[in-house]
C-alpha positions, 0 to 999 in steps of 0.5 A, a space after each residue: 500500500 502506498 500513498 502520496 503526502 497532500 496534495 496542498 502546495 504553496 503555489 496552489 494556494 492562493 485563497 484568502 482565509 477571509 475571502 469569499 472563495 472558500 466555503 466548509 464542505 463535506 470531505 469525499 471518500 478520497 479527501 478523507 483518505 488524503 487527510 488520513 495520509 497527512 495525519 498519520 505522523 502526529 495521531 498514528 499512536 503505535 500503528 503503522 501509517 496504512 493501518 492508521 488509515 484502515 483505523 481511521 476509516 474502520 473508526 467511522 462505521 462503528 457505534 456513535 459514528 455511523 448512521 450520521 454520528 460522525 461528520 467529517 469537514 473540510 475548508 475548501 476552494 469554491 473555485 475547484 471541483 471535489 478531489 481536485 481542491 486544496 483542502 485547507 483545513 479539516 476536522 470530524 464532529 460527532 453527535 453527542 447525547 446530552 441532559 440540561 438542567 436548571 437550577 430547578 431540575 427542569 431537565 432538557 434532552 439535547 445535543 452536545 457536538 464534539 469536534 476532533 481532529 482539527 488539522 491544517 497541512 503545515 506549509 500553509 498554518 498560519 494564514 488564518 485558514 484554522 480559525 476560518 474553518 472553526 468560525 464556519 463549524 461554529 455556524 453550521 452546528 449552531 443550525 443542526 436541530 434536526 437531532 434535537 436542540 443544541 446545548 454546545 461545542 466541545 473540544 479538547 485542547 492540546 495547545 493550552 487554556 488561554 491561546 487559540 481556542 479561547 480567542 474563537 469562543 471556545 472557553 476551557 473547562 474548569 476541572 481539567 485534572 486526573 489522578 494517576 495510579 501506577 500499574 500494579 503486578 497482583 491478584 485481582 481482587 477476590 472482590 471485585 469482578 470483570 465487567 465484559 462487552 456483554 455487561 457494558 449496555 446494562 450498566 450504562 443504563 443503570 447509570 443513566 437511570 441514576 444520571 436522570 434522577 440527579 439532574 432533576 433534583 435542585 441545585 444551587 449551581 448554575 444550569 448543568 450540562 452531561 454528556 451521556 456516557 452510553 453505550 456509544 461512546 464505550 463501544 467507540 473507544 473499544 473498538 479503537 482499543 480492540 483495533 490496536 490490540 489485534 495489531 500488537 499483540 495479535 488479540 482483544 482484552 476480554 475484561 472492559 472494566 470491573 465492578 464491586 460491592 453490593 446492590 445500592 453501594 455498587 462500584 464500577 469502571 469501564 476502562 479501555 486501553 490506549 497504546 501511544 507506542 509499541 510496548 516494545 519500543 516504548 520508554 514507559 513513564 520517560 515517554 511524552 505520552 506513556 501508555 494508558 489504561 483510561 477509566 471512561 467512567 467510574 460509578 459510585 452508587 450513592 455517591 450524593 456528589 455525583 453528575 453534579 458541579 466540582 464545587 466544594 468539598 465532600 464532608 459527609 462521615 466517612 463511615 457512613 461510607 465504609 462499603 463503597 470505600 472498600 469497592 472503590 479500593 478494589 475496583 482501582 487495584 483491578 484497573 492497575 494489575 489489568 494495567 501490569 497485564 497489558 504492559 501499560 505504564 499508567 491508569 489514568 481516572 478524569 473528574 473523580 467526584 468529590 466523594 470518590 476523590 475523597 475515598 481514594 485520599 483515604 486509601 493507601 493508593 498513593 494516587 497522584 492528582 495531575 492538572 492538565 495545562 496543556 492537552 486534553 484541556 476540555 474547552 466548550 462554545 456555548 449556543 444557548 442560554 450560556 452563549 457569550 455569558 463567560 466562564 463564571 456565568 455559563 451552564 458547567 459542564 459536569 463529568 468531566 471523564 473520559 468516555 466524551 473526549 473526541 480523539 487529538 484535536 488540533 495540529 494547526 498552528 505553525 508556531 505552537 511549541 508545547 512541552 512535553 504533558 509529562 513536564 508541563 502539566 503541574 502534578 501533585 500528590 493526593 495526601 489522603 483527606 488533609 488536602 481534599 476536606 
């Protein structure tokens, strides 16, 4: 399989970013295939850059992309016909679906937009074509309805908080912080079990049951807004996990998360695994981007601090939750020595609740809290009620994980130098309740 690098050249490009003479499109079959070519050395991960391509294309036919879920856009010359026009820049938006509620607990089903995947050829960044393209996605998924009403855009930054995306409207979130645990060769633990593909539609169910009854209870925030973390967006990320798995170890993991505890005081995660490197060629916690077993969504029932704002500090006894403290606890050594098992250098849990942040400062996990400062920093464009309201002002998005994050999402600009996440980003140790009550 061979393949040519973009067809996009100085001496073809004459458009104007301003100008009337480029217009936001579909992508064809064959512009897809040539924006896969010229991603494939920064989004490529541990694969080689044809099995990139058969990923990315093999990405858009599984659950919460086919059937329309996904889009993929271009910025293009007016003037040429498809599959003889210069793609100036590119990106995919997938549908998400999503709860509003207001301080009432009036709740509003609606549509979230991801947008993924942003990507400008490099001998041509810098002339205003990303942020060209970006104002025209703005516009166009403002006016989708026909899914439902429209709460907002989400991206996830990797070029910082307070650089392009924010001059362009999109705000960054503000809860971006992840605790890391590091992979653990043990037993699993005797209370715990695995939770397999077949177990995965029954438990998000569940948890939607729980997610509905929290947004319809009163709060005294501000209006909120979650993603749902359905069954869609788990079978996503498997399906990009299991892609990758067969390639480096010739099989899929059969264990999709774990789960403990007893009926009402249940615990569970889903994870999935994500392969920055070939394991054998991969220089582990050193690397910029080690190799990562990510909780997509952890559930605590009872947790009372769930689906809600990051606010405040839980301080309700601890003893009152004794059952889920030991749950929790074995649910997270599950996710390390699965971890171990698959040779990754890191579990990594997004947005713990209060609660849970809590107990696992009390546990003798030694978790450490990471605040992003340069990738995956989720940033949100408001179209309704929160639309140029400010940081302060606008709806929060709550459940900050890692079932919603929507790939890498921008490779645009020609004079972003970042350091590498494992410097830049500012860690710090979960000293057990002192620093968390």
């Amino acid at each position: 399989m061979s393949f040519s690098r973009g067809a996009c050249t100085d001496s073809k490009v004459a458009t104007s970013s301003s100008s009337c003479g480029s217009q936001l499109d579909h992508s064809t079959p064959e512009e897809c295939l040539q924006i896969w070519v010229n991603t494939a050395d920064s989004w490529k991960d541990s694969l080689t850059t044809p099995l990139y391509i058969l990923e990315s294309a093999y990405l858009m036919t599984v659950p919460l992309a086919r059937d329309g879920g996904m889009t993929a856009w271009v910025l293009v010359e007016k003037s040429r016909l498809p599959n003889e026009r210069d793609v100036l820049c590119s990106c995919e938006t997938s549908r998400k679906r999503s709860l509003l509620s207001d301080n009432m607990g009036n709740v509003t089903e609606g549509i979230v937009h991801g947008i993924a995947s942003i990507f400008c050829p490099g001998n041509i960044r810098g002339r205003g074509y990303a942020a060209r393209h970006m104002k025209e996605i703005a516009k166009v998924l403002r006016g989708q309805s026909e899914n439902g009403q429209i709460f907002e855009s989400v991206l996830y930054s990797d070029i910082g908080k307070e650089y392009y995306y924010t001059r362009l409207g999109w705000t960054p979130n503000s809860v971006n912080e992840h605790l890391v645990l590091p992979p653990a060769k043990m037993e699993n633990p005797a209370t715990s079990q695995p939770v397999f593909e077949s177990n995965l539609e029954g438990l998000c169910s569940r948890d939607e049951v729980m997610i509905r009854g929290d947004m319809a209870t009163p709060s005294v925030s501000r209006k909120r807004v979650i993603i749902l973390p359905d069954l869609d967006h788990m079978l996503w990320h498997i399906r990009k996990e299991d892609f990758a798995t067969k390639h480096i170890f010739g099989n899929e993991a059969a264990a999709k998360g774990a789960i403990a505890g007893v009926p009402g005081k249940q615990v569970w995660a889903i994870w999935v695994r994500r392969y920055y490197g070939h394991p054998d060629h991969h220089s582990g916690e050193d690397a910029d981007d080690p190799n990562v077993l990510y909780i997509l969504r952890l559930v605590v029932e009872g947790d009372e601090t769930a689906n809600n704002t990051r606010e405040g500090n839980f301080t309700a006894p601890m003893e009152d939750y004794a059952d889920q403290a030991v749950a929790l606890k074995a649910v997270m050594q599950a996710a390390q020595a699965e971890a171990a098992d698959w040779r990754l250098d890191q579990v990594q849990l997004w947005d713990p609740s209060p609660m849970a942040r809590c107990l696992l400062g009390q546990s003798d996990l030694n978790a450490v809290v990471v605040e992003r400062q340069t990738h995956s920093i989720t940033s949100v464009l408001w179209f309704e009620d929160g639309e140029g309201l400010g940081l302060e002002k606008a709806p929060v998005l709550t459940n900050n994980e890692h079932y919603a994050w929507c790939k890498k999402s921008s490779e645009i600009h020609s004079s972003t130098t970042q350091s590498s996440s494992s410097n830049s980003d500012r860690v710090k140790t979960l000293f057990l309740t002192k620093r968390l009550r």
